[in-house]
C-alpha positions as CSV (number, residue, x, y, z in Angstrom):
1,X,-14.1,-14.8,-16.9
2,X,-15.3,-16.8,-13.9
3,X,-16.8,-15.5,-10.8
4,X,-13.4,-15.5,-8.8
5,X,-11.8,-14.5,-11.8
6,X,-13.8,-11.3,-11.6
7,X,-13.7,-10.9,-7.7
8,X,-9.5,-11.5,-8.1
9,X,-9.6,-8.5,-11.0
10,X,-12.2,-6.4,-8.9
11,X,-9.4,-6.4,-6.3
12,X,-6.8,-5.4,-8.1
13,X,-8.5,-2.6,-10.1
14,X,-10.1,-1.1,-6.7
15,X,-6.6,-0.8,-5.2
16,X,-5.0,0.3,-8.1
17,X,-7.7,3.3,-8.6
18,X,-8.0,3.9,-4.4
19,X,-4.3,3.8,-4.2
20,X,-3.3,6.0,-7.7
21,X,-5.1,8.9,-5.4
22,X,-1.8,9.1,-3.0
23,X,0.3,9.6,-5.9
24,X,-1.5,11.7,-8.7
25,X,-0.5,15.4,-7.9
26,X,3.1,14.6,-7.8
27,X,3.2,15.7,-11.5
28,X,0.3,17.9,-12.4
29,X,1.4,20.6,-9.2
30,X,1.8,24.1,-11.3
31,X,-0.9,22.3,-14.1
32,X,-3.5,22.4,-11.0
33,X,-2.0,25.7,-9.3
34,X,-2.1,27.6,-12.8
35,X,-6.0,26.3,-13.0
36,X,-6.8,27.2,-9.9
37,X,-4.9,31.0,-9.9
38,X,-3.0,29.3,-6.8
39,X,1.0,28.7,-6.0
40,X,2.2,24.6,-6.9
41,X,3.5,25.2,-2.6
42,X,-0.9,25.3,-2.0
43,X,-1.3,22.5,-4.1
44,X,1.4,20.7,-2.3
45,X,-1.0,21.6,1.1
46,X,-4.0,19.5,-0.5
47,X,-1.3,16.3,-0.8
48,X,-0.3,16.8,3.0
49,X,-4.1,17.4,4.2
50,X,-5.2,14.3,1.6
51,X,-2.9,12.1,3.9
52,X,-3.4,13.5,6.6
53,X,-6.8,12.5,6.4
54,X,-6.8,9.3,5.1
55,X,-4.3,8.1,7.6
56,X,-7.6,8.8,10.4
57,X,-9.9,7.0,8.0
58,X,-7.5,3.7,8.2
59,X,-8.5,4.0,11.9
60,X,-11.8,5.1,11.7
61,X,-13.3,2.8,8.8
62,X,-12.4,-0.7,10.6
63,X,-14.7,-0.4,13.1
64,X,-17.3,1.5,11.1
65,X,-17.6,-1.7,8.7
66,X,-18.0,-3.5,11.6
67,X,-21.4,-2.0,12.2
68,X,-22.1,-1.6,9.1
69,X,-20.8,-4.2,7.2
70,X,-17.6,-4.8,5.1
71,X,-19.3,-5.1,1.5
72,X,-21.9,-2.3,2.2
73,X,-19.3,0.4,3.8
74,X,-17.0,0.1,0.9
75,X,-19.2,0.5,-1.5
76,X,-20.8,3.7,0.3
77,X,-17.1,4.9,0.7
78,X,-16.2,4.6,-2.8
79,X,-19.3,5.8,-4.3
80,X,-18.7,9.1,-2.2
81,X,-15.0,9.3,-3.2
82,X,-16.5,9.6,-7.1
83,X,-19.1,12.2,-5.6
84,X,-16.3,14.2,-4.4
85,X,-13.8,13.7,-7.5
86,X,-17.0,15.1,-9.8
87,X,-16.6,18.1,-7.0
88,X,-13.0,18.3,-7.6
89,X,-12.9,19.3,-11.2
90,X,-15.2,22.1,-10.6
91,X,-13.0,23.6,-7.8
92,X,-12.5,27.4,-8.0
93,X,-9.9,27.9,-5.6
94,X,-7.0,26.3,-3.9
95,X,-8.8,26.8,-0.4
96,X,-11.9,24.9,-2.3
97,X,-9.5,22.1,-3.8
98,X,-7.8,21.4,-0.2
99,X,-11.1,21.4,1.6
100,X,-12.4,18.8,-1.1
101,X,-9.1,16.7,-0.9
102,X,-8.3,16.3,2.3
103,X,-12.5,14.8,2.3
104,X,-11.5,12.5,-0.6
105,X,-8.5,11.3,1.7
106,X,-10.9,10.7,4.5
107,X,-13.2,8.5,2.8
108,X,-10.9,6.7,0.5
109,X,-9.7,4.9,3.6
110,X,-12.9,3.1,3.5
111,X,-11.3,0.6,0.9
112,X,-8.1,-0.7,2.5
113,X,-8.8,-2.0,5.8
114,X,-12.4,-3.2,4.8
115,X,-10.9,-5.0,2.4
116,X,-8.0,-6.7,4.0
117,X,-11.3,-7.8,6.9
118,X,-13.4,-8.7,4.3
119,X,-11.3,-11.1,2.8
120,X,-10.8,-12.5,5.9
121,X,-14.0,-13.2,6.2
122,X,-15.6,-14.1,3.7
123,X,-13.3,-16.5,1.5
124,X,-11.1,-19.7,1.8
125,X,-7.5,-19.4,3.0
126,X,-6.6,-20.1,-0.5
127,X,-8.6,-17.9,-2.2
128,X,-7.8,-15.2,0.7
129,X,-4.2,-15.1,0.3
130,X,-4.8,-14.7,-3.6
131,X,-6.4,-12.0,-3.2
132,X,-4.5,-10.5,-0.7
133,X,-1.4,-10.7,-3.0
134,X,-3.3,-9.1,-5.5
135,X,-4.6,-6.0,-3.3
136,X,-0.8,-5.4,-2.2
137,X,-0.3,-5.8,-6.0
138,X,-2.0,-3.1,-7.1
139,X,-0.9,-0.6,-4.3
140,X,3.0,-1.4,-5.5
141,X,1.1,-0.7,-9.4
142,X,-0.4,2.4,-8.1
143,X,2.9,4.4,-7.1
144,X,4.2,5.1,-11.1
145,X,0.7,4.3,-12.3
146,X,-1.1,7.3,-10.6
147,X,1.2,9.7,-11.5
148,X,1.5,8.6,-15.4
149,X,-2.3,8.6,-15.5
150,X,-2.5,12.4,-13.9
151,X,0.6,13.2,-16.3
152,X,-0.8,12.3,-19.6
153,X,-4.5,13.1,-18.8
154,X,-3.4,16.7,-18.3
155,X,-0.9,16.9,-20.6
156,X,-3.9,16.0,-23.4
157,X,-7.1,17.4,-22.0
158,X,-6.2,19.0,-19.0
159,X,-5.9,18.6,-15.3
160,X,-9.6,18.5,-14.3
161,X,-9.8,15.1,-16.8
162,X,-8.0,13.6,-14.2
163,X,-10.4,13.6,-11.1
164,X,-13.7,12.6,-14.5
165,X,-11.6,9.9,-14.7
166,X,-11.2,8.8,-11.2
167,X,-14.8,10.1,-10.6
168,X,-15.9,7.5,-13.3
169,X,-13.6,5.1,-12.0
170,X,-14.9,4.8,-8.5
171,X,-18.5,4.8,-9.4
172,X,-17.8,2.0,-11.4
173,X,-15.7,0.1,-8.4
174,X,-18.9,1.0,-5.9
175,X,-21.4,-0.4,-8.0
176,X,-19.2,-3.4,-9.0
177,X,-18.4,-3.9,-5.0
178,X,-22.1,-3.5,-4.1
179,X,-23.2,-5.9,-7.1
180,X,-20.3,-8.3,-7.5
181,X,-19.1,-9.2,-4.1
182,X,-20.4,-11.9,-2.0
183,X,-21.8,-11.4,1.4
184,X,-19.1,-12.1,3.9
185,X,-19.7,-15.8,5.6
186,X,-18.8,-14.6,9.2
187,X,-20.4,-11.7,11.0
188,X,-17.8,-8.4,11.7
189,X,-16.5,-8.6,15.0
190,X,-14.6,-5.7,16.4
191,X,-16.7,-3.1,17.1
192,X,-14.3,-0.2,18.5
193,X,-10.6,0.0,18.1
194,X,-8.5,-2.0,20.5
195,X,-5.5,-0.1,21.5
196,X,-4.1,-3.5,23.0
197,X,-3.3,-5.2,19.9
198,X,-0.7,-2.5,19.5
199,X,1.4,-3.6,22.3
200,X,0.5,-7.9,22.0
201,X,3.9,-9.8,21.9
202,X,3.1,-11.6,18.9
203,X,1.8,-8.4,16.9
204,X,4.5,-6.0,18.2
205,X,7.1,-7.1,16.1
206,X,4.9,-7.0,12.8
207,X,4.2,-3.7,13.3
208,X,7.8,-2.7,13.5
209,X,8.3,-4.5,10.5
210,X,5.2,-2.9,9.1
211,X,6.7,0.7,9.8
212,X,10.1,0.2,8.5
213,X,8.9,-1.3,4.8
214,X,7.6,1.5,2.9
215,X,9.5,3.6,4.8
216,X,12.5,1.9,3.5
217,X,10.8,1.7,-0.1
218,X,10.0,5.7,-0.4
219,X,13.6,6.2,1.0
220,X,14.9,3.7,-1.7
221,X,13.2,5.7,-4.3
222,X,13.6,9.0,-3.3
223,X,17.5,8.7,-2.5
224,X,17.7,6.7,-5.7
225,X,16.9,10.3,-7.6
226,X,18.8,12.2,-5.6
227,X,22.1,10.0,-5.9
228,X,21.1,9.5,-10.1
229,X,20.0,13.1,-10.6
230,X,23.2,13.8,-12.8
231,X,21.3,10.9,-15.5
232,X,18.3,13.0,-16.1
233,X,14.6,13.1,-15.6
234,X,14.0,10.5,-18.4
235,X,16.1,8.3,-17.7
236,X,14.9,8.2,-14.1
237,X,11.7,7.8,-14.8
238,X,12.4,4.7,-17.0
239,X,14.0,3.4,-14.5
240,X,12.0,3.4,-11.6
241,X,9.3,2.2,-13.6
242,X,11.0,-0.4,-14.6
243,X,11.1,-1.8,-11.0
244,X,7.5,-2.0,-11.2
245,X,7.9,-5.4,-13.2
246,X,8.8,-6.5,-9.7
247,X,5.1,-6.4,-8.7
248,X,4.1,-8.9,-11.0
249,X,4.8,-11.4,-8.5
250,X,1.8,-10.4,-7.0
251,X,-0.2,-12.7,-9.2
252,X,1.6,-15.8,-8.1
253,X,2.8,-14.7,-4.3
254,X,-0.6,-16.5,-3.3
255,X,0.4,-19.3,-4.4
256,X,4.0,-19.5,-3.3
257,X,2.6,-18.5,0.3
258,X,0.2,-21.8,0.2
259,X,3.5,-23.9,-0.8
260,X,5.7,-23.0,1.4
261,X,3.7,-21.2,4.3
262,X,3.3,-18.0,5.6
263,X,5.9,-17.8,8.4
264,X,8.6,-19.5,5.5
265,X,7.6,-16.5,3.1
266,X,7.7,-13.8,5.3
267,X,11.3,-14.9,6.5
268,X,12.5,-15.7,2.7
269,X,11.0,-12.1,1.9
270,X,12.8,-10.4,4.3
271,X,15.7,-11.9,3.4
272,X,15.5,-11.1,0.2
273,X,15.0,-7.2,1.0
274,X,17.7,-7.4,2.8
275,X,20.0,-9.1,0.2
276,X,18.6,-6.4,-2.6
277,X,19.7,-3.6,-0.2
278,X,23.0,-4.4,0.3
279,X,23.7,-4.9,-3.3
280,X,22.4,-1.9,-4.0
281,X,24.9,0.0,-1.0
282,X,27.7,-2.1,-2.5
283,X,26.8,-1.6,-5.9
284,X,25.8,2.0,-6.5
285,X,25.4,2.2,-10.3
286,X,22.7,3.3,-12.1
287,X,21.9,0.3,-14.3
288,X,22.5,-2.1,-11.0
289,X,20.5,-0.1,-9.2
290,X,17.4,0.1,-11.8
291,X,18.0,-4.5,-12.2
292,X,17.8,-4.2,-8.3
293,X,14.5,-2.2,-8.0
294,X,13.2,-4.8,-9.8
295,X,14.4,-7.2,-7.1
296,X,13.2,-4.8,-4.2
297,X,9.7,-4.7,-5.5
298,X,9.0,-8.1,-5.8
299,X,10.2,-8.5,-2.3
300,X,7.7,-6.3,-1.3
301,X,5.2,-7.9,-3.0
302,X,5.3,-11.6,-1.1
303,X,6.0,-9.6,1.9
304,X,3.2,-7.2,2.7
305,X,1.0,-9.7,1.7
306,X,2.7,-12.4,3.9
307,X,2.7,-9.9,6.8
308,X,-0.7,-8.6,6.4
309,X,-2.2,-12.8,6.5
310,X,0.2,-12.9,9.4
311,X,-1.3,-10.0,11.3
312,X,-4.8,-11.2,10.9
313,X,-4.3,-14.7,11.8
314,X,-2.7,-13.7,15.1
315,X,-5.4,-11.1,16.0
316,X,-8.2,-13.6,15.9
317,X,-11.3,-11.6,17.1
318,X,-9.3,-7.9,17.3
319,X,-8.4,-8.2,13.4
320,X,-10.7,-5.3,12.1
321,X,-8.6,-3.1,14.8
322,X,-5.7,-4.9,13.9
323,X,-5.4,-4.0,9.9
324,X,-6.6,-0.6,10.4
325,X,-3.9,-0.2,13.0
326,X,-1.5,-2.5,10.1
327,X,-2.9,0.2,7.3
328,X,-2.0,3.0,9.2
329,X,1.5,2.5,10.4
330,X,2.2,1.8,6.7
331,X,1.4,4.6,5.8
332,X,2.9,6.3,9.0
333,X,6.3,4.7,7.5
334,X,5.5,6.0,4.1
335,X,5.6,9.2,5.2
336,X,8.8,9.1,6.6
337,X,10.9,7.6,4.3
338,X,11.1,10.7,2.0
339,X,12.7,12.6,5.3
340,X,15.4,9.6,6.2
341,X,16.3,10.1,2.4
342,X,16.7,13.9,2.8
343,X,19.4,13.4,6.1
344,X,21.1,9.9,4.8
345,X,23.5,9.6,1.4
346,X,22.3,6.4,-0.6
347,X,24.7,4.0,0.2
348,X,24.5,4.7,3.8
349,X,20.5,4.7,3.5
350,X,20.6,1.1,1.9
351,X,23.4,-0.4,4.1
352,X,21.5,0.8,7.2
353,X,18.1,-0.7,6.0
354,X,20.4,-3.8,4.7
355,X,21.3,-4.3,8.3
356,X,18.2,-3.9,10.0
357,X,15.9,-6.2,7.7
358,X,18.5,-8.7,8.0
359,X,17.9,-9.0,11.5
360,X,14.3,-9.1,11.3
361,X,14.8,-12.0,9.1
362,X,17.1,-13.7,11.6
363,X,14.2,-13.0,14.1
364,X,11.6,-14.8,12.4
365,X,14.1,-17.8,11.3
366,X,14.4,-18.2,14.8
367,X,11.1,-18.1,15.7
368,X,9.8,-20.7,12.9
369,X,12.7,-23.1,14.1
370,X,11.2,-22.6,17.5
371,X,8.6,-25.4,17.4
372,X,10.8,-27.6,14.8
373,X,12.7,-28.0,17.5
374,X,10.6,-28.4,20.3
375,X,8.8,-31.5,18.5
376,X,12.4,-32.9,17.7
377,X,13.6,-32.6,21.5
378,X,9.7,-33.6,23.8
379,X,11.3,-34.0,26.9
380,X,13.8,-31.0,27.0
């Protein structure tokens, strides 16, 4: 394997690993509270505090790598995220366990929004949007690959294996980031969070977009098990992880988004989201469904990466602020799909999302045709 080849599967792996961490406990709950003499509902506390706290590392770790330096600050992050994993599997209460988690959360946000920056600027806009793709890639990956890692870990050797395994996994990453990576070609600009990108004209309507997507993909899910519960928990499982054959188009989306351009990807994708979500409010079968997940995840995988090079083209000098603001409402949307699931019926759920991604993609039609038709018609 080349040196890209290596960088392009560096990526990949780091996400997978940083982004499994979101998603482990789902399955181990009573494994860890029986270990730790605890209820599964204080368990359940150190998933809430984890998030919690990584969702003020997105905003924190931006800026911090812009004094510090993208490469060197996510290797330090990482390298303390195994530190703290190794101090995870000796735990000796839940009180212990949540304390260490919710520190785990914290510093695992050094990875994302350093690493969309970094990208930014340190490669090639071809070899950026590659890797881009591929970093989105292996957060869709992480969702049914963190929990069947935690699941069969502690179903053989028990739950503290899990957190040797990510412990080893991340020091791995950090010594691979701090030996592998290139130094970035342009020096970190941003130094402190600007609040204005938030409200910029052109940015505004990316972060709307940014909020609603995996919002609409944990609702998808979520409502998806409670609409299918009568088929059983195996048959569930098979199928939503079927729909993660959908993220395989994360190894070519780079090169799609070259062909065709961003602004043509990012509309296509949303339209495509859109499409997949009414089928699936029109078509509410199970075996539909599961062929449409497929669908919906592949969408997702040209368009967060489509958005993301979107978001950082626009924000020019403000893009360190930018992605950590970009990682953060993501996450923010994450977090509420699971309650929109909870008050909505599936069919409504998926119509409703149908109908609002649709018009987002009628927005940005609009707004590529802008300047087609302005250099048609000069003098109008």
């Amino acid at each position: 394997m080349n040196a890209s080849g290596r960088i392009a599967a560096f990526f990949l792996l780091a996400a997978a690993a940083a982004a499994s961490n979101l998603y482990l406990l789902i399955p181990i709950y009573a494994e860890v509270a029986a270990g730790l003499r605890g209820s599964p509902e204080e368990i359940v506390w150190s998933a809430s505090l984890f998030t919690f706290f990584y969702s003020i590392g997105l905003l924190c770790f931006g800026p911090v790598s812009s004094l510090f330096g993208r490469r060197r600050t996510m290797a330090a992050g990482l390298l303390i995220c195994a530190v703290l994993a190794y101090l995870l599997t000796g735990s000796q209460s839940p009180a212990s366990f949540q304390m260490i988690r919710g520190l785990q959360g914290f510093f695992l946000a050094s990875f994302a929004p350093v690493a969309y920056s970094y990208c930014f600027e340190t490669f090639t806009e071809e070899v950026r949007t590659h890797l881009i793709s591929l970093i989105n890639g292996g957060f869709l990956l992480a969702g049914v690959a963190g929990q069947m890692i935690s699941s069969l870990l502690t179903q053989f050797f028990g739950w503290q294996a899990v957190f040797w395994f990510f412990c080893a996994a991340f020091s791995i990453i950090a010594l691979t980031a701090a030996l592998l990576l290139p130094a970035s070609k342009r020096r970190a600009s941003g130094d402190a969070l600007d609040l204005s990108v938030l409200f910029r004209s052109d940015l505004f309507p990316c972060y709307v977009l940014t909020f609603s997507l995996l919002m609409a993909f944990a609702a998808f899910y979520d409502s998806f098990s409670r609409y299918f519960s009568d088929a059983g928990d195996e048959i569930l499982f098979l199928s939503r992880t079927a729909g993660l054959a959908g993220a395989l188009l994360s190894f070519w989306s780079g090169p799609i988004m070259r062909r065709i351009g961003i602004k043509s990807a990012l509309t296509g994708s949303v339209a495509a989201l859109s499409a997949v979500l009414a089928a699936a409010a029109l078509l509410p079968y199970l075996p539909v469904a599961t062929l449409l997940s497929i669908w919906l995840t592949a969408s997702m995988a040209m368009l967060l990466p489509a958005l993301i090079t979107r978001i950082g083209e626009l924000a020019g000098d403000s893009r360190a602020s930018a992605i950590s603001f970009y990682s953060f409402i993501l996450l923010a949307g994450a977090s509420a799909g699971p309650i929109l699931a909870y008050h909505f019926p599936f069919k409504a759920l998926t119509a409703g999302f149908s109908l609002f991604f649709g018009a987002f993609a009628l927005f940005f039609f609009k707004q590529a045709a802008g300047p087609l038709r302005e250099r048609k018609n000069p003098d109008s």
